[in-house]
Biopython code that builds the backbone (N, CA, C, O; Angstrom):
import numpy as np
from Bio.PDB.StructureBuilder import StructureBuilder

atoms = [
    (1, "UNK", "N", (-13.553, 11.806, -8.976)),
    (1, "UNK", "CA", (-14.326, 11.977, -10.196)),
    (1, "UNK", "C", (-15.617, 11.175, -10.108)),
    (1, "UNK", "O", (-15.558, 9.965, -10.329)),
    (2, "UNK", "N", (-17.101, 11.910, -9.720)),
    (2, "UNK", "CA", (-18.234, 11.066, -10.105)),
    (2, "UNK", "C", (-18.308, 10.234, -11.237)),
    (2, "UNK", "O", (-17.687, 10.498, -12.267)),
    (3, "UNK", "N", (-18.921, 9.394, -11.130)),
    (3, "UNK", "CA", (-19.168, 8.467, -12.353)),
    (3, "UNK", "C", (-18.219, 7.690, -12.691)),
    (3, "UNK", "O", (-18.585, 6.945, -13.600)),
    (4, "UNK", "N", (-17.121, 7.516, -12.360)),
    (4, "UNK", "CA", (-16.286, 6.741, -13.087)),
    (4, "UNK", "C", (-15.651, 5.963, -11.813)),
    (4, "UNK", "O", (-15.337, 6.327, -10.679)),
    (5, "UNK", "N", (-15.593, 4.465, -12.656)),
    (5, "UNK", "CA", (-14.839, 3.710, -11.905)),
    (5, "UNK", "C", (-13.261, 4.066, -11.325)),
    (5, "UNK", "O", (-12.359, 4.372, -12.104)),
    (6, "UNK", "N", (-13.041, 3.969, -9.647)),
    (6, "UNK", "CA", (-11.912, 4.009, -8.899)),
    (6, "UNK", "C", (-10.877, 2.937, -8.323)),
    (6, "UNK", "O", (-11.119, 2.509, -7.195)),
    (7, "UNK", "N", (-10.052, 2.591, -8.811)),
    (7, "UNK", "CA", (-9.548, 1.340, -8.681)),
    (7, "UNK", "C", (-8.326, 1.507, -7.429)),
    (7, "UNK", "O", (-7.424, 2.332, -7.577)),
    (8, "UNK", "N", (-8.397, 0.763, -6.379)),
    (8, "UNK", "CA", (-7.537, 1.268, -5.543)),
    (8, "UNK", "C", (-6.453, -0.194, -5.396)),
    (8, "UNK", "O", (-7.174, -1.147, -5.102)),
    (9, "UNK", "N", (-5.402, -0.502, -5.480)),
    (9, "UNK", "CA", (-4.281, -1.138, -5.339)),
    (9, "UNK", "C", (-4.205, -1.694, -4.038)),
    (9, "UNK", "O", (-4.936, -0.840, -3.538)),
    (10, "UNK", "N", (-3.973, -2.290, -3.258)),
    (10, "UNK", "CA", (-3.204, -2.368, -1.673)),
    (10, "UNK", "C", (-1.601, -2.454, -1.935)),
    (10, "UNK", "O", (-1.254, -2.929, -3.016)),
    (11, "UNK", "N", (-0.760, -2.093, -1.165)),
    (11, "UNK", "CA", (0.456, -2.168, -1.131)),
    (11, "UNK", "C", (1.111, -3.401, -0.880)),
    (11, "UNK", "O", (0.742, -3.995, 0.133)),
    (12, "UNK", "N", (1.957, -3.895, -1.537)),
    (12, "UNK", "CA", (2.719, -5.044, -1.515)),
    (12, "UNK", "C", (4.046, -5.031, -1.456)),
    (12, "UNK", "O", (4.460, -4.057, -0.828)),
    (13, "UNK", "N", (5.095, -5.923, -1.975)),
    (13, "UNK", "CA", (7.008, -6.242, -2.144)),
    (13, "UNK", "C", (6.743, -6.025, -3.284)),
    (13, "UNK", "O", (7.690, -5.978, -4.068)),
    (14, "UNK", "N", (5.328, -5.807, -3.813)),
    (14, "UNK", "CA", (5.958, -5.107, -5.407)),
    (14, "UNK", "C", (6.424, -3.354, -5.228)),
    (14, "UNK", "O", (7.571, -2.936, -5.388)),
    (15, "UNK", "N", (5.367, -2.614, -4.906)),
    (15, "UNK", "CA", (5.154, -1.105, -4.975)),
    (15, "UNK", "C", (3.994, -1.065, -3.765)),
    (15, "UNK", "O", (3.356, -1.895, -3.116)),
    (16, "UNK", "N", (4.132, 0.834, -3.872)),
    (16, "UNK", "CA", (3.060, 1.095, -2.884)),
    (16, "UNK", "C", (1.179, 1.262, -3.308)),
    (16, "UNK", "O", (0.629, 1.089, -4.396)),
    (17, "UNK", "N", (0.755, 1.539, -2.361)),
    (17, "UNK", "CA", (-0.920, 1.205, -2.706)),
    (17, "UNK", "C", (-0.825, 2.380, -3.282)),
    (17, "UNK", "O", (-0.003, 3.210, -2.894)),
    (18, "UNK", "N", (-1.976, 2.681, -4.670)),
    (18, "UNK", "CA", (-2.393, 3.794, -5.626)),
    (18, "UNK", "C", (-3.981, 3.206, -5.762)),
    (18, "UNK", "O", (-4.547, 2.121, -5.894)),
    (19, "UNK", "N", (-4.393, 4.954, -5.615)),
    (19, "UNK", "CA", (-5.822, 4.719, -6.190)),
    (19, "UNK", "C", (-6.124, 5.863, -7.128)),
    (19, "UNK", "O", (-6.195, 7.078, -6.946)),
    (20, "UNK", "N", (-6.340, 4.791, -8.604)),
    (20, "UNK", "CA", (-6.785, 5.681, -9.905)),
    (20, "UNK", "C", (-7.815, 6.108, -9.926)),
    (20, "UNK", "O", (-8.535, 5.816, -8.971)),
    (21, "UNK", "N", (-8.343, 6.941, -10.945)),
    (21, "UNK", "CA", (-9.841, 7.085, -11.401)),
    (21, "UNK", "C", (-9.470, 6.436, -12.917)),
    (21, "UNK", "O", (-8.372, 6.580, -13.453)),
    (22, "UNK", "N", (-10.570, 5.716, -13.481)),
    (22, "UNK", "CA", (-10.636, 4.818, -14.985)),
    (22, "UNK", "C", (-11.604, 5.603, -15.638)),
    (22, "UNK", "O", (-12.752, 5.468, -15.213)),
    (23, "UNK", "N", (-11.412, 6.454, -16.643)),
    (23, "UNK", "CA", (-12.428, 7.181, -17.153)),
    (23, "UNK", "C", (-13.588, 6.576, -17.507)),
    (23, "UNK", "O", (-14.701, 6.733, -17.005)),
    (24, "UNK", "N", (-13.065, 5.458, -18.938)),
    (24, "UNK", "CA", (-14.359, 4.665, -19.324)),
    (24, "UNK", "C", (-13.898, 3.051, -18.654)),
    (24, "UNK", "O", (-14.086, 2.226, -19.548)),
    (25, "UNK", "N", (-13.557, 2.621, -17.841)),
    (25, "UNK", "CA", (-13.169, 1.533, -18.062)),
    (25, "UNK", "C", (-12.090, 0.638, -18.597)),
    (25, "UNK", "O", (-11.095, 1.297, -18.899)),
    (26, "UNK", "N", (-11.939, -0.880, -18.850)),
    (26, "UNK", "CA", (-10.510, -0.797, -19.619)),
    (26, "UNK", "C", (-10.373, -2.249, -19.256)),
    (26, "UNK", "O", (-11.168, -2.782, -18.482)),
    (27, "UNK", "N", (-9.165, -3.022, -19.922)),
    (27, "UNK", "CA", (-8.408, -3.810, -19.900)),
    (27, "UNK", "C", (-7.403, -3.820, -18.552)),
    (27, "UNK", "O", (-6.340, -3.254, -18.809)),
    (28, "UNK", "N", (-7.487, -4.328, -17.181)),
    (28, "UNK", "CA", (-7.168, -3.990, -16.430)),
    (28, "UNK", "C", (-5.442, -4.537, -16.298)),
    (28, "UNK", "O", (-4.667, -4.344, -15.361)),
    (29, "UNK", "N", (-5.284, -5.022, -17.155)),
    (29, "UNK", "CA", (-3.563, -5.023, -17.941)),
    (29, "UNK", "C", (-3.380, -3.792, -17.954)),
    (29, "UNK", "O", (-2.899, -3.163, -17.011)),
    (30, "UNK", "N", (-3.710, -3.358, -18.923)),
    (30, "UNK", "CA", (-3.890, -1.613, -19.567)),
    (30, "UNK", "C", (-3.647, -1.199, -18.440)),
    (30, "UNK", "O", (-2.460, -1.043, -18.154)),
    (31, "UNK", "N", (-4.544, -0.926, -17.568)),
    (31, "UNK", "CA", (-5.137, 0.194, -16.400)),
    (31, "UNK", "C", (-3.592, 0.118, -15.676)),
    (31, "UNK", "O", (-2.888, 1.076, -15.358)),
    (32, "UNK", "N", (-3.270, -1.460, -15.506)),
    (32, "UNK", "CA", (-1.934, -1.526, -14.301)),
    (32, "UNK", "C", (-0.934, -0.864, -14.774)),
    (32, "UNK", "O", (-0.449, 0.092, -14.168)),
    (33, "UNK", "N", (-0.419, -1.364, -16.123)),
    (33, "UNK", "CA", (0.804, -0.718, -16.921)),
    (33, "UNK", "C", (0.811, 0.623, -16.975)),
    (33, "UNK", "O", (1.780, 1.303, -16.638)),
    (34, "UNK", "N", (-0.580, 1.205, -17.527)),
    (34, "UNK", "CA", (-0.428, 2.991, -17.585)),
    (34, "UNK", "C", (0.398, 3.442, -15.904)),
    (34, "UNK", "O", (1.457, 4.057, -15.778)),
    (35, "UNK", "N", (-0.594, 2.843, -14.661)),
    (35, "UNK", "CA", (-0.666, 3.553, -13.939)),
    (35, "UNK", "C", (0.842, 2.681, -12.859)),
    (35, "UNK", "O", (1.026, 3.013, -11.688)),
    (36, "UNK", "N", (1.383, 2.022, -13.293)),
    (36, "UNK", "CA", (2.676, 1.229, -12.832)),
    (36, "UNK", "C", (2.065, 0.532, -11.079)),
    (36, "UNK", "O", (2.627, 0.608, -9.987)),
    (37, "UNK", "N", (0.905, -0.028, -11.412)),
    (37, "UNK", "CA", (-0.093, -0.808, -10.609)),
    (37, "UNK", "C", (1.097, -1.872, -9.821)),
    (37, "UNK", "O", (1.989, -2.318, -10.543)),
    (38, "UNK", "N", (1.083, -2.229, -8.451)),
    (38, "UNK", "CA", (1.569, -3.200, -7.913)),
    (38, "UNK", "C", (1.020, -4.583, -7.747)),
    (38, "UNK", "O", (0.853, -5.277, -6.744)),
    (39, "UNK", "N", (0.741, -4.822, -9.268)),
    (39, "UNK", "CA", (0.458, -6.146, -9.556)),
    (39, "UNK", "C", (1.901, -6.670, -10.666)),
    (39, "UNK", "O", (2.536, -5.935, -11.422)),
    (40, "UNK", "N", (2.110, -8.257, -10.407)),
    (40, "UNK", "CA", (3.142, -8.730, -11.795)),
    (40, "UNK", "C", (2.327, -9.142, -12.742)),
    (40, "UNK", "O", (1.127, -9.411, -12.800)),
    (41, "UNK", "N", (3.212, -9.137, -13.470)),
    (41, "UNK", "CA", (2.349, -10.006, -14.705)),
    (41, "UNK", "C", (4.046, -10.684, -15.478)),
    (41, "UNK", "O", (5.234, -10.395, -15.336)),
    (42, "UNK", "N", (3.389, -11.525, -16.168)),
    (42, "UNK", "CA", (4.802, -12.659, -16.855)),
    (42, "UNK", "C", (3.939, -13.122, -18.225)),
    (42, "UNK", "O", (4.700, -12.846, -19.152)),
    (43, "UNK", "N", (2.675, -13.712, -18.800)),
    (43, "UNK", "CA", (2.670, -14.321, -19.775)),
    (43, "UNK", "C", (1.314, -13.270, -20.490)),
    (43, "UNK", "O", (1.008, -13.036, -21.659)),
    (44, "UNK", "N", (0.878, -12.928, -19.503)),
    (44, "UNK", "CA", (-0.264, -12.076, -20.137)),
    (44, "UNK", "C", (-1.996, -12.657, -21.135)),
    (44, "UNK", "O", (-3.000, -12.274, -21.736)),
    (45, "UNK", "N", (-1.292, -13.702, -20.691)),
    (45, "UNK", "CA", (-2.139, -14.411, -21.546)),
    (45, "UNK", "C", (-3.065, -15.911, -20.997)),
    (45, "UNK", "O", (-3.408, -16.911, -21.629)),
    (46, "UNK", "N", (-3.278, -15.475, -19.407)),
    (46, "UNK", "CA", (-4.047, -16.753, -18.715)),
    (46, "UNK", "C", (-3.658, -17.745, -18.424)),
    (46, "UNK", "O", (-4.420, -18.574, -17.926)),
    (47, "UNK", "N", (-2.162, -18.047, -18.658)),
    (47, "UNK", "CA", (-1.729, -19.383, -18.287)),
    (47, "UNK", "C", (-0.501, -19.322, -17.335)),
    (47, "UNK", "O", (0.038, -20.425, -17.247)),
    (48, "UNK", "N", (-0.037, -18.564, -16.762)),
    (48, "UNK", "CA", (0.887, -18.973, -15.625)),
    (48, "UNK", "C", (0.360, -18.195, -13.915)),
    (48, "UNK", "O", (0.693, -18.619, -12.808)),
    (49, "UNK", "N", (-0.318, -17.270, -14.144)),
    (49, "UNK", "CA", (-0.988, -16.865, -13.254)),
    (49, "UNK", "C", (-0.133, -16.459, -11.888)),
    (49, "UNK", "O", (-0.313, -16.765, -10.710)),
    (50, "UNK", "N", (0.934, -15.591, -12.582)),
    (50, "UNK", "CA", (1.247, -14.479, -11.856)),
    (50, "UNK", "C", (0.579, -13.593, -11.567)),
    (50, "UNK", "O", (0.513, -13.263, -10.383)),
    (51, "UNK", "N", (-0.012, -13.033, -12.377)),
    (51, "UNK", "CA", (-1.473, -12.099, -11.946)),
    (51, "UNK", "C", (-2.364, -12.008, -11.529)),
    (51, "UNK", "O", (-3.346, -11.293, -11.728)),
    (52, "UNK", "N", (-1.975, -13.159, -10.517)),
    (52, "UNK", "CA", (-3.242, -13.392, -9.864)),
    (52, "UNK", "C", (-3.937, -12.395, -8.664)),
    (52, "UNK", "O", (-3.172, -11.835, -7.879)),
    (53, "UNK", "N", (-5.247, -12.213, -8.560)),
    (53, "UNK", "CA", (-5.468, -11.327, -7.778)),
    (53, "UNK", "C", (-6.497, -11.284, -6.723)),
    (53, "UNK", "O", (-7.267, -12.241, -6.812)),
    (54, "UNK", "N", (-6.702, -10.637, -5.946)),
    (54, "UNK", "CA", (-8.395, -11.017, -4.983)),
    (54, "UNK", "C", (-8.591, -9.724, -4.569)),
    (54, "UNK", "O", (-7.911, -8.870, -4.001)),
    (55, "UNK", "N", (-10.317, -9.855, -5.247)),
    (55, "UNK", "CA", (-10.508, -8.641, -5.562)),
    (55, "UNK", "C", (-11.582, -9.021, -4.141)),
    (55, "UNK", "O", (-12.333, -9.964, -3.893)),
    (56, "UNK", "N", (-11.171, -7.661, -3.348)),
    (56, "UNK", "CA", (-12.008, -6.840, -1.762)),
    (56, "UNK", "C", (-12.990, -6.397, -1.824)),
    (56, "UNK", "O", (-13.762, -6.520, -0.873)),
    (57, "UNK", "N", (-13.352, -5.712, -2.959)),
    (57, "UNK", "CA", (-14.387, -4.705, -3.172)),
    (57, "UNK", "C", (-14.690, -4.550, -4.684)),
    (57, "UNK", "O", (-13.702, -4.480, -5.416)),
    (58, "UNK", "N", (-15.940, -4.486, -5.264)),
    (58, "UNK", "CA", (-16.297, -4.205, -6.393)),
    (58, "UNK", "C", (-15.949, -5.122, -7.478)),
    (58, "UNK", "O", (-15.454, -4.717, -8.529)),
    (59, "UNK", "N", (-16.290, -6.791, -7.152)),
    (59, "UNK", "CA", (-16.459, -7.509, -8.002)),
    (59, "UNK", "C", (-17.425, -7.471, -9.220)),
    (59, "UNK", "O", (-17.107, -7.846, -10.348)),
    (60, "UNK", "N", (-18.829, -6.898, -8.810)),
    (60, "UNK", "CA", (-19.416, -6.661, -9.871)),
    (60, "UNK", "C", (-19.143, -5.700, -10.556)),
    (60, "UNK", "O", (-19.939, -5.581, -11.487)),
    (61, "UNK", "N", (-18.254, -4.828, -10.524)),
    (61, "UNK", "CA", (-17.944, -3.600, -11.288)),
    (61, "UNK", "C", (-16.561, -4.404, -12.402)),
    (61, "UNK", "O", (-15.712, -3.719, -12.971)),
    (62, "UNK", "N", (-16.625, -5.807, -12.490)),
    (62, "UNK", "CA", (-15.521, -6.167, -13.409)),
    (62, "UNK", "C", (-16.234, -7.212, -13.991)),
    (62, "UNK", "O", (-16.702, -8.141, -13.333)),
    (63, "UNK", "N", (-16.425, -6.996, -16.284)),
    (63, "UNK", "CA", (-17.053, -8.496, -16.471)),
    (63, "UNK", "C", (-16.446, -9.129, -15.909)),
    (63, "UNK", "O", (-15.381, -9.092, -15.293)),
    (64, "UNK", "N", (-17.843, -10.339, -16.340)),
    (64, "UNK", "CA", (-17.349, -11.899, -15.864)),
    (64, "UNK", "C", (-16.167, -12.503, -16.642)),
    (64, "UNK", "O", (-15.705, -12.007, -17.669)),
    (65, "UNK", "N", (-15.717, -13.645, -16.037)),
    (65, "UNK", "CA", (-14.394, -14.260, -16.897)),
    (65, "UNK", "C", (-14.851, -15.053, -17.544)),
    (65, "UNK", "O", (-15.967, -15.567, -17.611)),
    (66, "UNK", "N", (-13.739, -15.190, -18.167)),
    (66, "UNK", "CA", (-14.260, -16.214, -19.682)),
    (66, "UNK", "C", (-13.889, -17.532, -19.309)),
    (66, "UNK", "O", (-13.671, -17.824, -18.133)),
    (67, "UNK", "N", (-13.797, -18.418, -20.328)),
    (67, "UNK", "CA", (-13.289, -20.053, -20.150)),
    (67, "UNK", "C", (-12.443, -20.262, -19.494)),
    (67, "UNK", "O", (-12.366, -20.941, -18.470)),
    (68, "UNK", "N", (-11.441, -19.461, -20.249)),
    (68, "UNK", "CA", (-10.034, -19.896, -20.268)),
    (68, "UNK", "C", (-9.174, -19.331, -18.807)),
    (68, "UNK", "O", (-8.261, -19.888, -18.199)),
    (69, "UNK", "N", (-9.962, -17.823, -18.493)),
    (69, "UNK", "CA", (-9.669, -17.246, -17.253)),
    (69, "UNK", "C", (-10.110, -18.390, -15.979)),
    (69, "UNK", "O", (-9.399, -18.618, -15.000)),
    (70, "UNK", "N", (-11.225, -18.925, -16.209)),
    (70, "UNK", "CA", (-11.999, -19.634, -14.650)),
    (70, "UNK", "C", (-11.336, -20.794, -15.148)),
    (70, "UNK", "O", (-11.538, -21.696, -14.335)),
    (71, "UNK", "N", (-10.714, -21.154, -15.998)),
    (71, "UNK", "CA", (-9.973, -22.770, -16.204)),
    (71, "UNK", "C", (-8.820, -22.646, -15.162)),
    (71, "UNK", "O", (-8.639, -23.233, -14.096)),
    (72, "UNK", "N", (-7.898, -21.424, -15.998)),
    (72, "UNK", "CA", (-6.520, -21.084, -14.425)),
    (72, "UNK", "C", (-7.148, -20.799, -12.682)),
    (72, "UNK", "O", (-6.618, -21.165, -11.633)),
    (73, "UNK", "N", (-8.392, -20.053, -12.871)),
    (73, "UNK", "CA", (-8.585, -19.902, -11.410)),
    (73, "UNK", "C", (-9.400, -21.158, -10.381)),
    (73, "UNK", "O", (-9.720, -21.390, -9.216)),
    (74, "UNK", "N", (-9.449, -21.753, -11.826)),
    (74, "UNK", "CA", (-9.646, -23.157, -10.501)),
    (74, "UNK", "C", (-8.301, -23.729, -10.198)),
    (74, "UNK", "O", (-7.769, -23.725, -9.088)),
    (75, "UNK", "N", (-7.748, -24.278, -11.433)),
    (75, "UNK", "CA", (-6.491, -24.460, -11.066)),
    (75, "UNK", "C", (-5.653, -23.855, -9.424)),
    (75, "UNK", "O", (-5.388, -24.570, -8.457)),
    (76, "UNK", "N", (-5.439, -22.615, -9.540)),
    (76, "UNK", "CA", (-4.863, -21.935, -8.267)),
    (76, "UNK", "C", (-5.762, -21.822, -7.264)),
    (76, "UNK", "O", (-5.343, -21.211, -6.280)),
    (77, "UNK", "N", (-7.190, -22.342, -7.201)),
    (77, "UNK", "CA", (-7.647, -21.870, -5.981)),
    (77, "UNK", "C", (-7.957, -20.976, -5.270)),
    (77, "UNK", "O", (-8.703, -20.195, -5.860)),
    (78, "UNK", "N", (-7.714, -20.656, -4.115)),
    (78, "UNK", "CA", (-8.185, -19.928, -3.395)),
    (78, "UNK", "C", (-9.505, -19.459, -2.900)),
    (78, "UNK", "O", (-10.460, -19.909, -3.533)),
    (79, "UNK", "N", (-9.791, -18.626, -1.877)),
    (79, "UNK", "CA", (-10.539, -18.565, -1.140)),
    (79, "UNK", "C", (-11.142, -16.873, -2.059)),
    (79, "UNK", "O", (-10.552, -15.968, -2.650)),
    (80, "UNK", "N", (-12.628, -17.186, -1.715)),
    (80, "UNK", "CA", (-12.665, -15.268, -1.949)),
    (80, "UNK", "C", (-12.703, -15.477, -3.864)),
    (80, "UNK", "O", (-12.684, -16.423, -4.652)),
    (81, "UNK", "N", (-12.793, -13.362, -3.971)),
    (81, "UNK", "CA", (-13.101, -13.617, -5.199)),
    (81, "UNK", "C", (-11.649, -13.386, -5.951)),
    (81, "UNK", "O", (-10.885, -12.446, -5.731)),
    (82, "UNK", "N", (-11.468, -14.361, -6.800)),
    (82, "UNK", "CA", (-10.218, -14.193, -7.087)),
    (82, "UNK", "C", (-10.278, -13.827, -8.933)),
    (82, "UNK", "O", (-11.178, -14.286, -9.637)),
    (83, "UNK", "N", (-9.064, -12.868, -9.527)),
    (83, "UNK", "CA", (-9.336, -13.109, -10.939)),
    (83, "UNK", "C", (-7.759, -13.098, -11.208)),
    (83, "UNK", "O", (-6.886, -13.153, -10.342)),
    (84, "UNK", "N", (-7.636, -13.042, -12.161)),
    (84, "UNK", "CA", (-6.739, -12.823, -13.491)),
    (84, "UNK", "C", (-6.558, -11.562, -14.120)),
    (84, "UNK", "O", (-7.277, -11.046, -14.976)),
    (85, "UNK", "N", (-5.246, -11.006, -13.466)),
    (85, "UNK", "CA", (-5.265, -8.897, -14.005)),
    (85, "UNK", "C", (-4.920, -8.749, -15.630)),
    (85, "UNK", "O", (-4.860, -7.754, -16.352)),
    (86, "UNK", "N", (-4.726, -10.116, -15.884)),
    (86, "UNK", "CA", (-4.170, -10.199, -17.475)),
    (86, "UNK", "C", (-5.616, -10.319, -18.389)),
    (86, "UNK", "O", (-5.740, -10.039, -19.582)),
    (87, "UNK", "N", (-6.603, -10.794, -17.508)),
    (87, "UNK", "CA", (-8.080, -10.858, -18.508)),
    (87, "UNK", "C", (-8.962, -10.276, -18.191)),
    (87, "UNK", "O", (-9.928, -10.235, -18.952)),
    (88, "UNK", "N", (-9.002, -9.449, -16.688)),
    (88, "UNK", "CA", (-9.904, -8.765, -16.009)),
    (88, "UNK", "C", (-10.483, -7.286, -16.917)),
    (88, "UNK", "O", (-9.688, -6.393, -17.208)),
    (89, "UNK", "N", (-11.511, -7.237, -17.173)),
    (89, "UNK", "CA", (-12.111, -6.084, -18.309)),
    (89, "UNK", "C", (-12.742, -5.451, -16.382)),
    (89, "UNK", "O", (-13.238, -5.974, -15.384)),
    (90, "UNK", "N", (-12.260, -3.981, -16.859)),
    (90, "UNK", "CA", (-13.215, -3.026, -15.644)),
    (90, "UNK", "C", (-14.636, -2.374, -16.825)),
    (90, "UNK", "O", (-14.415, -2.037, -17.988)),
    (91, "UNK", "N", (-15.784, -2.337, -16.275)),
    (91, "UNK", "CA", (-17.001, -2.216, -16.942)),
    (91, "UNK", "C", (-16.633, -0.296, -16.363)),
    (91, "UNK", "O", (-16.140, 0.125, -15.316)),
    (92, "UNK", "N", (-17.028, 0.270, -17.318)),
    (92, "UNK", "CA", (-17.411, 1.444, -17.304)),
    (92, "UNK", "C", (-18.595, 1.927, -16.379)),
    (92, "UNK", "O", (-19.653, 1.311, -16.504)),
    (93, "UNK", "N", (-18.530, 3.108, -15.334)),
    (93, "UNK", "CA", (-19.673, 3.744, -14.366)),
    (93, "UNK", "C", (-18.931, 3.793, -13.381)),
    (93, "UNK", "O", (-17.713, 3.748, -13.559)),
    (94, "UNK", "N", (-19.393, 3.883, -12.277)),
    (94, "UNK", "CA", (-19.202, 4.622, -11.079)),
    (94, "UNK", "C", (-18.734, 2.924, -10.078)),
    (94, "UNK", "O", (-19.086, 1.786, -10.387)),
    (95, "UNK", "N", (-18.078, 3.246, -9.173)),
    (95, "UNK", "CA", (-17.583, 2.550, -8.039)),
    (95, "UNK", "C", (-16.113, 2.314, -7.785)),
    (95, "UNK", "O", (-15.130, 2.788, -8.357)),
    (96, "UNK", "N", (-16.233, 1.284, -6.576)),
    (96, "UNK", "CA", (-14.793, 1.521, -6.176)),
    (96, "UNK", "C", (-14.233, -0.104, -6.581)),
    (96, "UNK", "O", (-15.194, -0.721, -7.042)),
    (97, "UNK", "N", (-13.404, -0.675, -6.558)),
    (97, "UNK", "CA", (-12.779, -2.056, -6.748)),
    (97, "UNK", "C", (-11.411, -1.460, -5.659)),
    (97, "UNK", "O", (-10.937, -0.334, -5.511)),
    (98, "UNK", "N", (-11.103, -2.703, -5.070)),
    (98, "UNK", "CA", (-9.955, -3.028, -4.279)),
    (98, "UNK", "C", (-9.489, -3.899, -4.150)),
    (98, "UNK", "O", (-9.987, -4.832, -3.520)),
    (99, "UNK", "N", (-8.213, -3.929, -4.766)),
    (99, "UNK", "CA", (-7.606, -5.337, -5.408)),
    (99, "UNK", "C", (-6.246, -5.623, -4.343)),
    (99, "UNK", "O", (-5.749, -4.824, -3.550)),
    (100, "UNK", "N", (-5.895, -6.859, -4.588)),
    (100, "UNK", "CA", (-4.737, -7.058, -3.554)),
    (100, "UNK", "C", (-3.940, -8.795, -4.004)),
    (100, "UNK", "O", (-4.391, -9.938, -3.923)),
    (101, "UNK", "N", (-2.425, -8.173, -4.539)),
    (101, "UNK", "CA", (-2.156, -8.912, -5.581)),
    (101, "UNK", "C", (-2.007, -10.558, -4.082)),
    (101, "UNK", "O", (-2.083, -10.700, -2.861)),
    (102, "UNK", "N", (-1.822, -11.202, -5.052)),
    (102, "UNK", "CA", (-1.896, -12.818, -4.193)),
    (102, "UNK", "C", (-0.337, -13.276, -5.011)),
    (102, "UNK", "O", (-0.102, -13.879, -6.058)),
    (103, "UNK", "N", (0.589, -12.615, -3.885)),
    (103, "UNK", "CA", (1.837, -12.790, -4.047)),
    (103, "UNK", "C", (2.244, -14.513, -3.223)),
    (103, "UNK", "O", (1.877, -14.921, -2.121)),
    (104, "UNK", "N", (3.133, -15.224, -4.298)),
    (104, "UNK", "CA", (3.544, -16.142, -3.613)),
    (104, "UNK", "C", (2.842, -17.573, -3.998)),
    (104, "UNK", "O", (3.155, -18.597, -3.391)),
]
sb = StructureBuilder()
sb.init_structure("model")
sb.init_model(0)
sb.init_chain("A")
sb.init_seg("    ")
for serial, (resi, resn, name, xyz) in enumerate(atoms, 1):
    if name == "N":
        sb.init_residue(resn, " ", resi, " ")
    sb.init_atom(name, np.array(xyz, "f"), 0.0, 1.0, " ", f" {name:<3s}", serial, name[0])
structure = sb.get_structure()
């Protein structure tokens, strides 16, 4: 589908890799749950950071994080661009994102 953001999964010990099309964008909670995304999630709400994620491709195609999101992702670290699938907003338009959950 032109124009609209494509969100592609990598495969993990959760599920296998899926790649959606996001019509307008979205709550990328939302996006995982509709589409039974192989990411976890546990509190939903920025503070235990099961959901953690590192995003491959198409960081700028996701706002920026807020306080409370870059407070946990310093906390956990890591290398690369990393977010939070529980606060991650996908911006509406065209591109690809490739996410790959940070199990463990």
């Amino acid at each position: 589908m032109p124009g609209v953001p494509k969100i592609e999964f990598l495969a993990n010990s959760i599920g296998p890799a899926k790649t959606v099309d996001v019509e307008s964008g979205g709550e990328l909670v939302d996006i995982c749950d509709h589409y039974f995304a192989p990411i976890p999630f546990s509190c939903r709400s920025a503070s235990c950071g099961t959901c953690h994620i590192e995003i491959l491709e198409g960081e700028e195609l996701l706002a920026p994080p807020e306080e409370q999101e870059e407070e946990l992702l310093d906390i956990l670290g890591g290398e690369g661009d990393t977010r939070l699938a529980c606060q991650a907003r996908v911006k509406p338009g065209p591109g690809l994102i490739r996410i790959r959950a940070k199990l463990g």
